[in-house]
C-alpha positions in Angstrom: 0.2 16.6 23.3 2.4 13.1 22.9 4.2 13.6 26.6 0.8 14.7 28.2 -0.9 11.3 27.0 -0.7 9.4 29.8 -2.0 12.3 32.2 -5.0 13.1 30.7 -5.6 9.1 30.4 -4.8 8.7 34.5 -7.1 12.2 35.2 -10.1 10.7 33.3 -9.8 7.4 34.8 -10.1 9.3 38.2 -13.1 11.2 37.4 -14.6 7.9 35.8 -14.4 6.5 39.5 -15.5 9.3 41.0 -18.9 10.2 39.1 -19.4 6.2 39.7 -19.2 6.5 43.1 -21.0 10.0 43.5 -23.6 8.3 41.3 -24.0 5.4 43.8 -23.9 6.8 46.4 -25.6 11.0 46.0 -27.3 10.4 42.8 -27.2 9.4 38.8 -27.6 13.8 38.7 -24.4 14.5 40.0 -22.6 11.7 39.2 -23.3 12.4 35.2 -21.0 15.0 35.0 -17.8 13.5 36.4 -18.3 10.2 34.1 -18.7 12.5 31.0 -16.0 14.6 31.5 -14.1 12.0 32.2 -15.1 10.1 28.8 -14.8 13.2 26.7 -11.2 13.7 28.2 -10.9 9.2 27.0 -12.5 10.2 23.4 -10.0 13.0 23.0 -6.5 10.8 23.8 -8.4 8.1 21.5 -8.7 10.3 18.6 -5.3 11.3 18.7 -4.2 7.8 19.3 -6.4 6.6 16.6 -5.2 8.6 14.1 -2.0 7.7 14.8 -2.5 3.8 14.8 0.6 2.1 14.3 2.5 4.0 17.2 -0.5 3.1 19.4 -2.0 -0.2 18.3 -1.6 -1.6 21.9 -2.8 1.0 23.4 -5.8 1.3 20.9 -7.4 -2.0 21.4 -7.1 -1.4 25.5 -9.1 1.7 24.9 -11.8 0.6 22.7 -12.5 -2.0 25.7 -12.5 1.0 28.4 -14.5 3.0 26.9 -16.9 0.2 26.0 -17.1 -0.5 29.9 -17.4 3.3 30.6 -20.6 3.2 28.2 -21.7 0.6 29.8 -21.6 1.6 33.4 -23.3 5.5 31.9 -26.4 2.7 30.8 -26.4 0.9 33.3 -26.5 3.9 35.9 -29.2 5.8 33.4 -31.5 2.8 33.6 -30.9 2.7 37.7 -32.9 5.8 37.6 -36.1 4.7 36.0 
């Protein structure tokens, strides 16, 4: 899982982007599904970096902030809709 880290970091960040801009552009509907795939895929690397905290205390606090924006952009889009 250690050497494979970084991938599923860079292929969440991807789908982030892309359910942003599907969301913008064809709908908060299809774009939903992109941006939470790509946060579960976050939320999993977090874990393991979290329980594993002084190997990845750097890395941690970088997280916390992008999935904090993530959250926040999932809100911001769900209230878009009403």
């Amino acid at each position: 899982m250690k050497k494979y880290l970084k991938e599923i970091e860079t292929a969440a960040m991807i789908l982030l982007l892309i359910g942003l801009i599907i969301a913008l552009t064809a709908g908060y509907n299809y774009g939903a599904w992109p941006c939470g795939i790509g946060l579960l895929m976050l939320m999993l690397t977090f874990l393991y970096k979290a329980f594993k905290w002084k190997e990845y205390a750097k890395e941690n606090k970088r997280n916390i902030v992008i999935i904090l924006v993530a959250i926040l952009f999932l809100l911001i889009q769900m209230l878009m809709i009403r």
